[in-house]
PyMOL Python script that loads the backbone (N, CA, C, O; Angstrom):
from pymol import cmd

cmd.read_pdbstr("""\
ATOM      1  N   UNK A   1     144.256 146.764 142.674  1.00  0.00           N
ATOM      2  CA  UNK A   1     144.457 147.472 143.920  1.00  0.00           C
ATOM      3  C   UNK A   1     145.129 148.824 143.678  1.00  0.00           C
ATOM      4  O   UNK A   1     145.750 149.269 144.643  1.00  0.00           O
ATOM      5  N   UNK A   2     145.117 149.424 142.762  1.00  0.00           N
ATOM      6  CA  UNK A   2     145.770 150.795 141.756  1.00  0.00           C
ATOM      7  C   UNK A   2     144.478 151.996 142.382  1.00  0.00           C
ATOM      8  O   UNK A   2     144.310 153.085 141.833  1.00  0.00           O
ATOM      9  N   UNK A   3     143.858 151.643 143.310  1.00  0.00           N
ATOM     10  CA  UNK A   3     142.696 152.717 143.525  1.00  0.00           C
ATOM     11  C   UNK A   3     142.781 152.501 145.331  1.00  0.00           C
ATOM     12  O   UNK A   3     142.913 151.499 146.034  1.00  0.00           O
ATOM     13  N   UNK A   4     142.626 154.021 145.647  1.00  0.00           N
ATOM     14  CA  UNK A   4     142.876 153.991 147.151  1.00  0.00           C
ATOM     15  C   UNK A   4     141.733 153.292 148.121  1.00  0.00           C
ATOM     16  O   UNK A   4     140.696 153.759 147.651  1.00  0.00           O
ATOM     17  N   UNK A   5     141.463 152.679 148.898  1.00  0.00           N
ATOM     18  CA  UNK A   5     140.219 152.803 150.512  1.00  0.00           C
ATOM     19  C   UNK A   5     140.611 153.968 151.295  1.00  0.00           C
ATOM     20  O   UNK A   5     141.542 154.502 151.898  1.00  0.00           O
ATOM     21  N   UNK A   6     139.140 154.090 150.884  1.00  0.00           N
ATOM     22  CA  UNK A   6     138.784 155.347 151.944  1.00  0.00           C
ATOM     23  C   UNK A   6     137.664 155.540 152.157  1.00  0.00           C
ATOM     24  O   UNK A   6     136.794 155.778 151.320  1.00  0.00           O
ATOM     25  N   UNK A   7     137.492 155.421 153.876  1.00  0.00           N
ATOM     26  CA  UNK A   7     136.209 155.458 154.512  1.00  0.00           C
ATOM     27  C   UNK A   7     136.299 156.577 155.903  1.00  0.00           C
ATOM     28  O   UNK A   7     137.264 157.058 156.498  1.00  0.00           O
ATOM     29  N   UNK A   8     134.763 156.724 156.089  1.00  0.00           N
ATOM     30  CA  UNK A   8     133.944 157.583 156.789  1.00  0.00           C
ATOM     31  C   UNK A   8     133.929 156.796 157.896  1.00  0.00           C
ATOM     32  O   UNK A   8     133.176 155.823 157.944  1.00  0.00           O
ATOM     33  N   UNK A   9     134.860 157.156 159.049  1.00  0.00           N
ATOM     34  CA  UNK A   9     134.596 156.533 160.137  1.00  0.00           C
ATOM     35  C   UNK A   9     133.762 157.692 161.101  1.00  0.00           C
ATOM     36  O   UNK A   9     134.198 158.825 161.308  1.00  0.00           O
ATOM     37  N   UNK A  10     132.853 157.316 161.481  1.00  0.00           N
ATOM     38  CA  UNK A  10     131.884 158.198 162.153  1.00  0.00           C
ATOM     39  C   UNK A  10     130.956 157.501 163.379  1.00  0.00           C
ATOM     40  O   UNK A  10     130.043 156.698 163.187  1.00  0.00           O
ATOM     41  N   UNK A  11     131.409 157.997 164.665  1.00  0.00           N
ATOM     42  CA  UNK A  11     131.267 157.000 166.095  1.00  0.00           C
ATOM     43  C   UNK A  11     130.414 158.859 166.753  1.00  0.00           C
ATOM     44  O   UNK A  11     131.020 159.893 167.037  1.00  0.00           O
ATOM     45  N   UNK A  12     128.890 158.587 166.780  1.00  0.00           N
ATOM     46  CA  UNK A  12     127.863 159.639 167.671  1.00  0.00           C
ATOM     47  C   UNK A  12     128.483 159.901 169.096  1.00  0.00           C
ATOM     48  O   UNK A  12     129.537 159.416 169.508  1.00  0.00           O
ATOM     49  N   UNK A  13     127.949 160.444 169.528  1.00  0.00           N
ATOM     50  CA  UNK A  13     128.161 160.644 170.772  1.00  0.00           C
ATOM     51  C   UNK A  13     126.792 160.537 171.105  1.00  0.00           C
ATOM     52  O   UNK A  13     125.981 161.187 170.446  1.00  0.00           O
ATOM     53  N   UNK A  14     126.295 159.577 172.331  1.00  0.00           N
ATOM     54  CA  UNK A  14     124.991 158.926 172.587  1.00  0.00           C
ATOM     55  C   UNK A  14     124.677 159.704 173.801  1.00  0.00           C
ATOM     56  O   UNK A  14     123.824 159.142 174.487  1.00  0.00           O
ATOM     57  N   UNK A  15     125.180 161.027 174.364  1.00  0.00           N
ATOM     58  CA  UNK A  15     124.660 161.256 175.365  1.00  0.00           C
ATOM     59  C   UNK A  15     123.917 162.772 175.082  1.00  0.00           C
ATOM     60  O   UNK A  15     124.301 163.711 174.386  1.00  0.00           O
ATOM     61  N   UNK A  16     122.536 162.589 176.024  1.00  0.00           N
ATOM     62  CA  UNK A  16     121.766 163.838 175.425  1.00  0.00           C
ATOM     63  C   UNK A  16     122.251 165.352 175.328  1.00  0.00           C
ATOM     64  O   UNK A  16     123.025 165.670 176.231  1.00  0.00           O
ATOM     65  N   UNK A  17     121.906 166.464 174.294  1.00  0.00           N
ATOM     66  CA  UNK A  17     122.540 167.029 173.764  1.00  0.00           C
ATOM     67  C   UNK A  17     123.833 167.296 173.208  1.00  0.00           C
ATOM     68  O   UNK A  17     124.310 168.399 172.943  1.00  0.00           O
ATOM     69  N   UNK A  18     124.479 165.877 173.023  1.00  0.00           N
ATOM     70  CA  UNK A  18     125.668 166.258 172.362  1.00  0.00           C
ATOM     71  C   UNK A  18     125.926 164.990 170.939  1.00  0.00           C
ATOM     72  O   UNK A  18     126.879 164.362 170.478  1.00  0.00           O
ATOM     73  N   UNK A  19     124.422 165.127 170.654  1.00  0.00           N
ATOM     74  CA  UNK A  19     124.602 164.412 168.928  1.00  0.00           C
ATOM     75  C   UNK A  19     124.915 164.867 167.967  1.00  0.00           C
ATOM     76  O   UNK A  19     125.244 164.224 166.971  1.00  0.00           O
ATOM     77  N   UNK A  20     124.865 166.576 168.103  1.00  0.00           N
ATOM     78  CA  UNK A  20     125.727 166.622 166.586  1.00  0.00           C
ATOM     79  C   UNK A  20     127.042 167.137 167.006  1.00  0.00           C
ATOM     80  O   UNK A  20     127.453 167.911 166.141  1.00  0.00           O
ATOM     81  N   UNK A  21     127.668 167.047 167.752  1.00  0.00           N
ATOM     82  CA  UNK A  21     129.248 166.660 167.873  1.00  0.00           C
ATOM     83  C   UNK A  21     129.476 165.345 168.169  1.00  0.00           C
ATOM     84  O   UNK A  21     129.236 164.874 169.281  1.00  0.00           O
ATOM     85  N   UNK A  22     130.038 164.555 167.018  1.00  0.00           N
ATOM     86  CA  UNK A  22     130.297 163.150 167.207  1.00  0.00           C
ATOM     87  C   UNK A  22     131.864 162.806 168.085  1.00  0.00           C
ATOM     88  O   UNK A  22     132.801 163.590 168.239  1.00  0.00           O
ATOM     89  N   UNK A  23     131.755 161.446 168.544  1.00  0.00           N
ATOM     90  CA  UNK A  23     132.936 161.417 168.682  1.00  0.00           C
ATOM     91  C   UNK A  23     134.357 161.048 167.817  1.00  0.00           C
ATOM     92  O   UNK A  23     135.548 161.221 168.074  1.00  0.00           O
ATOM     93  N   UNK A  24     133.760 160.556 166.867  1.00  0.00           N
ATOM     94  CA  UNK A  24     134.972 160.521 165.671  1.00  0.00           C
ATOM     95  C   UNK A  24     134.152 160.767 164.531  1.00  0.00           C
ATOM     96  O   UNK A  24     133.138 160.093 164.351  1.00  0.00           O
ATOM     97  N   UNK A  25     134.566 161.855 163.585  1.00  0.00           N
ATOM     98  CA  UNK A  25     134.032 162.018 162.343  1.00  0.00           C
ATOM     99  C   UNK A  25     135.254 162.541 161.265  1.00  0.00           C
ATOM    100  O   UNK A  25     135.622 163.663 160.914  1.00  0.00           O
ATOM    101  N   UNK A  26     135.761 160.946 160.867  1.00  0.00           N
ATOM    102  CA  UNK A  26     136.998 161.869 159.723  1.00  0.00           C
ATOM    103  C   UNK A  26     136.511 160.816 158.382  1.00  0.00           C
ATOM    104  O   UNK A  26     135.745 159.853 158.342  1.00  0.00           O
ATOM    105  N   UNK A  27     137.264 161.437 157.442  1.00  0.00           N
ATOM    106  CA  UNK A  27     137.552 160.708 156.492  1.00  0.00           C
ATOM    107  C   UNK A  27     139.054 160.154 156.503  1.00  0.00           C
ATOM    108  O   UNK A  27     139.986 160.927 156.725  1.00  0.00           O
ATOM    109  N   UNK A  28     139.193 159.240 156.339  1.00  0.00           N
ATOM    110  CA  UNK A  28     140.628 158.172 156.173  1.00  0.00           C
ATOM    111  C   UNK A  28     140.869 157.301 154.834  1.00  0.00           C
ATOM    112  O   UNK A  28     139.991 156.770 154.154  1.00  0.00           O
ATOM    113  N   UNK A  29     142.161 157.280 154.631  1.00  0.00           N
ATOM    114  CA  UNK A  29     142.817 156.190 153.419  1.00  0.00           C
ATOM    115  C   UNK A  29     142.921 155.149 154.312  1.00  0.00           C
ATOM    116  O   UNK A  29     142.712 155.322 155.513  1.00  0.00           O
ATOM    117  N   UNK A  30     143.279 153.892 153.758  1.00  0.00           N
ATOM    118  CA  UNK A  30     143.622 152.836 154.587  1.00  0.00           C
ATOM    119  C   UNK A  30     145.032 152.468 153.848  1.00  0.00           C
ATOM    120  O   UNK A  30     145.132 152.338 152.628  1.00  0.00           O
ATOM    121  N   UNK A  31     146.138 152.318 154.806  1.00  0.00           N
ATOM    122  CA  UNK A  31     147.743 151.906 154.195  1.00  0.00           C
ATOM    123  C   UNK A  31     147.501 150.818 154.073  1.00  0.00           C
ATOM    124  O   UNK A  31     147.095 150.297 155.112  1.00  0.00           O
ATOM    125  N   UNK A  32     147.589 149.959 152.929  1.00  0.00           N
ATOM    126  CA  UNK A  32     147.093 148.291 152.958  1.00  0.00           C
ATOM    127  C   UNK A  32     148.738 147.561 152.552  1.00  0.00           C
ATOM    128  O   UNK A  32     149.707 147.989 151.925  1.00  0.00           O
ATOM    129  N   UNK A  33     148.468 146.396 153.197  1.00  0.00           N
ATOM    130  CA  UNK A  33     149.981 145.501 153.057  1.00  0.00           C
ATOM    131  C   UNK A  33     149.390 143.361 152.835  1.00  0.00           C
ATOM    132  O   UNK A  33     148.681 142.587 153.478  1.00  0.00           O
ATOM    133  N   UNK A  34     149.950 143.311 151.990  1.00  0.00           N
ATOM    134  CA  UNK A  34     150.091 141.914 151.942  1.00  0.00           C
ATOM    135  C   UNK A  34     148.357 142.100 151.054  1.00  0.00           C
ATOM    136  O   UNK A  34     147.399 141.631 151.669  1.00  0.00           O
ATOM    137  N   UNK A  35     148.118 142.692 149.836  1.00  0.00           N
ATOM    138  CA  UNK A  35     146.890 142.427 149.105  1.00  0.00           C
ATOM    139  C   UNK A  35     147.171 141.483 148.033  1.00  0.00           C
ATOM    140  O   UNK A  35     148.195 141.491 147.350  1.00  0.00           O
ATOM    141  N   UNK A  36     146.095 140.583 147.916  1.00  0.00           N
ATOM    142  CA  UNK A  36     146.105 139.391 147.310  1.00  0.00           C
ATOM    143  C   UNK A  36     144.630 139.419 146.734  1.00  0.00           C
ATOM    144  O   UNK A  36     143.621 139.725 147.369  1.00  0.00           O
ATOM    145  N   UNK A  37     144.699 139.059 145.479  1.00  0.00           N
ATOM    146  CA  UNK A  37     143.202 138.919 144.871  1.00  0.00           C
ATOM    147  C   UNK A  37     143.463 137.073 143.730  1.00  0.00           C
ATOM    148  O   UNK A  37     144.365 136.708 142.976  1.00  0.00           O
ATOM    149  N   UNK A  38     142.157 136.407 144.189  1.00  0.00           N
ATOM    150  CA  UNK A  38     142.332 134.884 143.680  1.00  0.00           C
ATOM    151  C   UNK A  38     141.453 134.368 142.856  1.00  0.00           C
ATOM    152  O   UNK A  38     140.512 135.160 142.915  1.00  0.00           O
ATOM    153  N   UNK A  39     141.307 133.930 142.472  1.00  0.00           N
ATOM    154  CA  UNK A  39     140.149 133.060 141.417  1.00  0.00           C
ATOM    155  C   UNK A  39     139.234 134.654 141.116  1.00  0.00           C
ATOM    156  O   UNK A  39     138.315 135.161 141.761  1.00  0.00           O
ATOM    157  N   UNK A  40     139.681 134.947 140.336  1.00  0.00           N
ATOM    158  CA  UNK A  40     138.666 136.276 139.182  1.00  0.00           C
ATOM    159  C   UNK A  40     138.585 135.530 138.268  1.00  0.00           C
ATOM    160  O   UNK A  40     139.327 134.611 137.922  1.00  0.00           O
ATOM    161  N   UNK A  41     137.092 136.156 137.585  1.00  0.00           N
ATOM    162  CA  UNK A  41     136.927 136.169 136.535  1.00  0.00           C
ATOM    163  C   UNK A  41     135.577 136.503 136.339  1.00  0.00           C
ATOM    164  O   UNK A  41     134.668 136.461 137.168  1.00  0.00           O
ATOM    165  N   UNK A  42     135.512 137.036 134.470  1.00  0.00           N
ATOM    166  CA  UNK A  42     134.106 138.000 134.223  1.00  0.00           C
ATOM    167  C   UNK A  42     133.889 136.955 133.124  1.00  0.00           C
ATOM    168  O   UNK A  42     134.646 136.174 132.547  1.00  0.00           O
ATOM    169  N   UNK A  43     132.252 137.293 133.023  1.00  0.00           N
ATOM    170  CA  UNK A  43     131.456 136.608 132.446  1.00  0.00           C
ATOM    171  C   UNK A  43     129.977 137.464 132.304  1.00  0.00           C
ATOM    172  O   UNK A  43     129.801 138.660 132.535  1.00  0.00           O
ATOM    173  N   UNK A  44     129.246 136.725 131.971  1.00  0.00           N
ATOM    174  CA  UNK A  44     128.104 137.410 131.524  1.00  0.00           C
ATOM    175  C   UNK A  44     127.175 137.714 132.647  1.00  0.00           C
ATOM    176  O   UNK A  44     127.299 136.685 133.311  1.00  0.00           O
ATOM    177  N   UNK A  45     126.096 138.661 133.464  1.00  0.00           N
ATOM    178  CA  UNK A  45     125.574 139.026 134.051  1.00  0.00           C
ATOM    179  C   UNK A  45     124.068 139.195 134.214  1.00  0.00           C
ATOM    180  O   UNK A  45     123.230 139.497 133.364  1.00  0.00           O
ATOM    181  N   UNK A  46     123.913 138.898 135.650  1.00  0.00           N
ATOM    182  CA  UNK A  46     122.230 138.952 136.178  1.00  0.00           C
ATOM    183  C   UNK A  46     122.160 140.022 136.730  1.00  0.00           C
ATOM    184  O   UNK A  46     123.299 140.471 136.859  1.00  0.00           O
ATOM    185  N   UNK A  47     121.217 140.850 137.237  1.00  0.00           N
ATOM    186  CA  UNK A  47     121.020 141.478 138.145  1.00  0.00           C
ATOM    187  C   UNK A  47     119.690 141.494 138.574  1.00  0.00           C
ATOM    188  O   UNK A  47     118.861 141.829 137.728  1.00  0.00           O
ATOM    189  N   UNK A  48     119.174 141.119 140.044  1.00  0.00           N
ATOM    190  CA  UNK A  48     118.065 141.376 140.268  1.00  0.00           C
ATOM    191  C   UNK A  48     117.656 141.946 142.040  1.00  0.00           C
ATOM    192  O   UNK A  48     118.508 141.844 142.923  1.00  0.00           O
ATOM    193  N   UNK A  49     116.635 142.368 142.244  1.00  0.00           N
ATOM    194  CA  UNK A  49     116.662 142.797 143.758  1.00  0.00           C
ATOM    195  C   UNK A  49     115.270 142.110 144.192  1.00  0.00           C
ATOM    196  O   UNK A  49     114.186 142.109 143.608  1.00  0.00           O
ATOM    197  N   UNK A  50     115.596 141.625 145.208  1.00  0.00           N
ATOM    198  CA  UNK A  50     114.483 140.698 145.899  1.00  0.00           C
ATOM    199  C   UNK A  50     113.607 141.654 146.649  1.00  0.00           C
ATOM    200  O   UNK A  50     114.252 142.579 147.142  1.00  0.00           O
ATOM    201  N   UNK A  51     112.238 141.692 146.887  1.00  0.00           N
ATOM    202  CA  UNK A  51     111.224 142.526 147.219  1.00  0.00           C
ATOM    203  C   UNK A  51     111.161 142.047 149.000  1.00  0.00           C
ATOM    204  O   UNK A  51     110.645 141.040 149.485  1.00  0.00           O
ATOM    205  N   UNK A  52     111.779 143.010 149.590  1.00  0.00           N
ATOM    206  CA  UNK A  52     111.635 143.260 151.120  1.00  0.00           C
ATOM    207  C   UNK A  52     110.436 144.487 151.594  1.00  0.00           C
ATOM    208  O   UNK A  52     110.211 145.496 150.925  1.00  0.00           O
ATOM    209  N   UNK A  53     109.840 144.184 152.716  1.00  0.00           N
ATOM    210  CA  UNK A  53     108.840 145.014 153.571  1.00  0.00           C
ATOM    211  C   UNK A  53     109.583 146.245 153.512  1.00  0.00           C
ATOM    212  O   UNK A  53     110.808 146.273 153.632  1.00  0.00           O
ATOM    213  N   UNK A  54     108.765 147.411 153.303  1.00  0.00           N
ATOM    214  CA  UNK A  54     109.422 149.073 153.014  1.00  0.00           C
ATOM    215  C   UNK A  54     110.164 148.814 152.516  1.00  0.00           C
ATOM    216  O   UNK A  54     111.072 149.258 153.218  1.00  0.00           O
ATOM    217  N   UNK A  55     110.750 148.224 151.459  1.00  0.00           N
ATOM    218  CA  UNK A  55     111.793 149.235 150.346  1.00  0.00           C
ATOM    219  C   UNK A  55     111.294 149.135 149.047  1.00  0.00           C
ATOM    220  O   UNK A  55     110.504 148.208 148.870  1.00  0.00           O
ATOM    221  N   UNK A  56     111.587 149.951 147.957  1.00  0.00           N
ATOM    222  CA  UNK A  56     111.238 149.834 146.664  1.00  0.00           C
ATOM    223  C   UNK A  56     112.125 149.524 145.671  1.00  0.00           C
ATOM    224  O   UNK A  56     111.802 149.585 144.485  1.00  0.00           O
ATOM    225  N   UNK A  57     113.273 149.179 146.063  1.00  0.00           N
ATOM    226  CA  UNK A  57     114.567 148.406 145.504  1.00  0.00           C
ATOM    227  C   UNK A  57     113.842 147.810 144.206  1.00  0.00           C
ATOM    228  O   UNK A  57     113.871 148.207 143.041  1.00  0.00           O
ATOM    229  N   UNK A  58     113.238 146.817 144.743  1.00  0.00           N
ATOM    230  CA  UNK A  58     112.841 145.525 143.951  1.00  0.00           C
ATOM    231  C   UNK A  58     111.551 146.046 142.641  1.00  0.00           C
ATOM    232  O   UNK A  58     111.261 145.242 141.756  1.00  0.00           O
ATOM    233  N   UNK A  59     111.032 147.135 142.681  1.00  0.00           N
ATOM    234  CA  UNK A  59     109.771 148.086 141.938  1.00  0.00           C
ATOM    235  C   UNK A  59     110.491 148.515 140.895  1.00  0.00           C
ATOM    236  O   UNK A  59     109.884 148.501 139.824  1.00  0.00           O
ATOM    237  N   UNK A  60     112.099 149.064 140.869  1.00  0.00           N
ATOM    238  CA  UNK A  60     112.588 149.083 139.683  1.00  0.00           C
ATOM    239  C   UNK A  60     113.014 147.981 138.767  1.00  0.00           C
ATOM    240  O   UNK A  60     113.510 146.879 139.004  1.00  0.00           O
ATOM    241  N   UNK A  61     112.628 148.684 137.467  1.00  0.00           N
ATOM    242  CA  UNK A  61     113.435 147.763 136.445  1.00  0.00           C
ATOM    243  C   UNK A  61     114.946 147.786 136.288  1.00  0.00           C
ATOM    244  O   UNK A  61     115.693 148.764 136.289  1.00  0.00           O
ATOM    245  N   UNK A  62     115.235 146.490 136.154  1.00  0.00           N
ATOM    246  CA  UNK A  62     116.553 146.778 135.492  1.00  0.00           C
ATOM    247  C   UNK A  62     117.019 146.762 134.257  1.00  0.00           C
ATOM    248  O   UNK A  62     117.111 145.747 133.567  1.00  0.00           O
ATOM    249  N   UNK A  63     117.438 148.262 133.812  1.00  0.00           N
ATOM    250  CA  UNK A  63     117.237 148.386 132.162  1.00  0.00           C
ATOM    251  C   UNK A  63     118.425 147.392 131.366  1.00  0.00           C
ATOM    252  O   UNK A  63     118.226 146.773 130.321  1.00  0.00           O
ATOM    253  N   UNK A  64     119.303 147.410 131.909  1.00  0.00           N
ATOM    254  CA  UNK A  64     120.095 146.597 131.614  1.00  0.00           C
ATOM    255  C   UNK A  64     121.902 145.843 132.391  1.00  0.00           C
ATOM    256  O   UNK A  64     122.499 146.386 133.321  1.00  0.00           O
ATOM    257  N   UNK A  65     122.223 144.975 131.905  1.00  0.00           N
ATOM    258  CA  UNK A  65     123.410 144.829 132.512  1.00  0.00           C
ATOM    259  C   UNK A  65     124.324 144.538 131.346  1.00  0.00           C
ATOM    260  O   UNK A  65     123.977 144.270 130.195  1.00  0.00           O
ATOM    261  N   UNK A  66     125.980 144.670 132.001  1.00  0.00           N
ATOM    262  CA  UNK A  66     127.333 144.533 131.096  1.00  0.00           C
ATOM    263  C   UNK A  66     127.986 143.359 131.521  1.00  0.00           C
ATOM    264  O   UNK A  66     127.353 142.308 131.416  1.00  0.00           O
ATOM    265  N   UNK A  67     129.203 143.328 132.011  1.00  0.00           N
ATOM    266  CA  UNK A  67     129.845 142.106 132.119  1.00  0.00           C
ATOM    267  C   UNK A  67     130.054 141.969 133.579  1.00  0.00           C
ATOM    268  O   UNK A  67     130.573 142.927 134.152  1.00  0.00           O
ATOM    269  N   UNK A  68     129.670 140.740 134.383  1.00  0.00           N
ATOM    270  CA  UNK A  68     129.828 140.635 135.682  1.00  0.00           C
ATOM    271  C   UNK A  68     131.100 140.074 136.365  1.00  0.00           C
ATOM    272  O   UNK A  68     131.055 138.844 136.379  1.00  0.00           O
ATOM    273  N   UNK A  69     132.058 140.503 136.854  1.00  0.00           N
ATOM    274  CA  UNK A  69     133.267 140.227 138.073  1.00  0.00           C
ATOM    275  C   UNK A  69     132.471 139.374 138.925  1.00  0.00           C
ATOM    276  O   UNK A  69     131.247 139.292 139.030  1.00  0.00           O
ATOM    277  N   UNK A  70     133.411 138.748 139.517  1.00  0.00           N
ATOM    278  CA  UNK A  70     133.795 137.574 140.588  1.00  0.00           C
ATOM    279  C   UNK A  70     135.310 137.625 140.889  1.00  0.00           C
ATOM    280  O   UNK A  70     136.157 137.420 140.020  1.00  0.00           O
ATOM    281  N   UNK A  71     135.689 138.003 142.593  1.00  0.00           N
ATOM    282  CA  UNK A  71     136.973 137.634 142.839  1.00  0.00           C
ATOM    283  C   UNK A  71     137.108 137.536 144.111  1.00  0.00           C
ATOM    284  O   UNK A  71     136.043 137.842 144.648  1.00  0.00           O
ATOM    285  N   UNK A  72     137.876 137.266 144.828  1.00  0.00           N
ATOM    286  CA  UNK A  72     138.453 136.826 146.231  1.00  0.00           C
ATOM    287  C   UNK A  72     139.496 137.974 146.623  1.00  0.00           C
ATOM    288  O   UNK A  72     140.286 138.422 145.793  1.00  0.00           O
ATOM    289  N   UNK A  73     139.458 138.293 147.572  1.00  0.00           N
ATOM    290  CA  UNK A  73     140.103 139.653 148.038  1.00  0.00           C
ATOM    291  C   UNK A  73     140.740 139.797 149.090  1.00  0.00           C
ATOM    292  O   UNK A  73     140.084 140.034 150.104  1.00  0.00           O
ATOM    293  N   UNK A  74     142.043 139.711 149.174  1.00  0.00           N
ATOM    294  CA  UNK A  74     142.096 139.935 150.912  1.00  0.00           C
ATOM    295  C   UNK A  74     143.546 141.160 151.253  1.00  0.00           C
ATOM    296  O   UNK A  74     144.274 141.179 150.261  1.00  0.00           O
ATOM    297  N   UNK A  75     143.887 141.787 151.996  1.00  0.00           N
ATOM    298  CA  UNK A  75     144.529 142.645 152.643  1.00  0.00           C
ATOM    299  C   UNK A  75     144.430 142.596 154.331  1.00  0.00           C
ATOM    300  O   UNK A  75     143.631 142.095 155.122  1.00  0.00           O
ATOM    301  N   UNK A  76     145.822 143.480 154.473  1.00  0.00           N
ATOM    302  CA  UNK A  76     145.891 143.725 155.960  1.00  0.00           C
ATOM    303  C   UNK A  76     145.698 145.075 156.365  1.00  0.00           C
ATOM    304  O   UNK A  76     146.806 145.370 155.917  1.00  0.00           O
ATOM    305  N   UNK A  77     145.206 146.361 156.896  1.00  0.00           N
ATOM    306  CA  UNK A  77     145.579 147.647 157.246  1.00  0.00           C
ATOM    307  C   UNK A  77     145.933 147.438 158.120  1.00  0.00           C
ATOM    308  O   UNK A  77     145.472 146.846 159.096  1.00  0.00           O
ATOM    309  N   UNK A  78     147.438 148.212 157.767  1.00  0.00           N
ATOM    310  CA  UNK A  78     148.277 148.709 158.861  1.00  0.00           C
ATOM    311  C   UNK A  78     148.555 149.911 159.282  1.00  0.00           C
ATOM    312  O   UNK A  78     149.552 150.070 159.986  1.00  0.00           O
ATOM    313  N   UNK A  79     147.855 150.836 158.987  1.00  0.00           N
ATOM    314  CA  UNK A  79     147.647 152.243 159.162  1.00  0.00           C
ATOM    315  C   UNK A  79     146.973 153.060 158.358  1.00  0.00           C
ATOM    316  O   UNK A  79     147.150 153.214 157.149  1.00  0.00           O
ATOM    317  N   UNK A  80     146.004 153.711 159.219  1.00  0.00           N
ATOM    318  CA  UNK A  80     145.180 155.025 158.341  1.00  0.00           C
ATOM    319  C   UNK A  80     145.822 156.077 157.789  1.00  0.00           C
ATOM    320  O   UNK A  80     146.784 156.484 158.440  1.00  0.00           O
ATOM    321  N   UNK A  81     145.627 156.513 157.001  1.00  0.00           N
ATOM    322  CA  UNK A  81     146.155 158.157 156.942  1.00  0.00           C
ATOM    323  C   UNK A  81     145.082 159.022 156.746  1.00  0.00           C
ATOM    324  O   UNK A  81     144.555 159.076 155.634  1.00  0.00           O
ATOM    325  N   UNK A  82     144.573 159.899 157.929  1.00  0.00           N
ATOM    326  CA  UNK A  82     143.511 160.981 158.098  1.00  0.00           C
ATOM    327  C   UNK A  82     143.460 162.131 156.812  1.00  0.00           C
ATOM    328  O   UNK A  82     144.320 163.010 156.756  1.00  0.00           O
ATOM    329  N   UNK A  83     142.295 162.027 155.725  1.00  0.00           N
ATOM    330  CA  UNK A  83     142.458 163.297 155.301  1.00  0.00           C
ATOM    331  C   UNK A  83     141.532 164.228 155.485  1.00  0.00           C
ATOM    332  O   UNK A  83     141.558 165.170 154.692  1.00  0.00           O
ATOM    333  N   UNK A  84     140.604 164.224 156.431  1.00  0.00           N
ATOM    334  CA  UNK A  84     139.713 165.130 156.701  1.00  0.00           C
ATOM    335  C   UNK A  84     139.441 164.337 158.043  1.00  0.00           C
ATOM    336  O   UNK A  84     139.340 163.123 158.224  1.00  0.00           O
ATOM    337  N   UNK A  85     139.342 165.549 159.056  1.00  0.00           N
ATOM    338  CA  UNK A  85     138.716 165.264 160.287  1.00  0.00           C
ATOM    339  C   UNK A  85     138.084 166.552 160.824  1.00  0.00           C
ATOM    340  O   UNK A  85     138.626 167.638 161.031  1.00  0.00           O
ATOM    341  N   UNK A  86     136.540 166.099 161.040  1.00  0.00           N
ATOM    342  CA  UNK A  86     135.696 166.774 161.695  1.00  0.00           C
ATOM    343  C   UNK A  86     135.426 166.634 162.989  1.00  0.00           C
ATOM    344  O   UNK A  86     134.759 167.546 163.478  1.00  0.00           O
ATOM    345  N   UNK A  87     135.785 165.657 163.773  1.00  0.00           N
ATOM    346  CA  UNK A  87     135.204 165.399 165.109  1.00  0.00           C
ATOM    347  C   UNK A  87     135.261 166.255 166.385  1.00  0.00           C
ATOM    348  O   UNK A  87     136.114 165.735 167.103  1.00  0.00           O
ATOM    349  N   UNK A  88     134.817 167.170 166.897  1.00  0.00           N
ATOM    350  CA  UNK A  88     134.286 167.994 168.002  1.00  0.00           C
ATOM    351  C   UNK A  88     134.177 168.878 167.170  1.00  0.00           C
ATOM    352  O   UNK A  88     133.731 169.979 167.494  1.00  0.00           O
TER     353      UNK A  88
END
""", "prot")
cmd.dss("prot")
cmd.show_as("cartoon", "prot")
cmd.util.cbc("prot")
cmd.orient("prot")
């Protein structure tokens, strides 16, 4: 947990002519409290993509894979901290 969250919260504005001023468009950290991570562990690795209607996901090869993670994850946010905001 030595690496920050940070997401693109981005909410349109659905009424005609005013879609490209959204109503929230920032980037945010998330202040996280009480993080807990449980049963990890790495081991050796698959990777494959299952072939769905329109996409070509599954048409590539996969040239290769390294070592695969498994873990359980949990946190609380208790506050954002805004570092970019675009909204109006």
């Amino acid at each position: 947990m030595s690496r920050p969250v940070v997401n693109l919260r981005h909410f349109p504005r659905l009424a005609a002519g005013q879609h490209d001023k959204p109503a929230v468009h920032e980037l945010v950290m998330s202040v996280l409290d009480g993080a807990a991570v449980s049963e990890a562990w790495a081991g050796t690795a698959d990777l494959a993509s299952l072939p769905a209607r329109g996409e070509e996901l599954a048409d590539l090869p996969v040239q290769r894979t390294g070592r695969g993670f498994h873990f359980d994850l949990a946190y609380t946010v208790t506050d954002l901290k805004t570092l970019v905001d675009h909204s109006n």
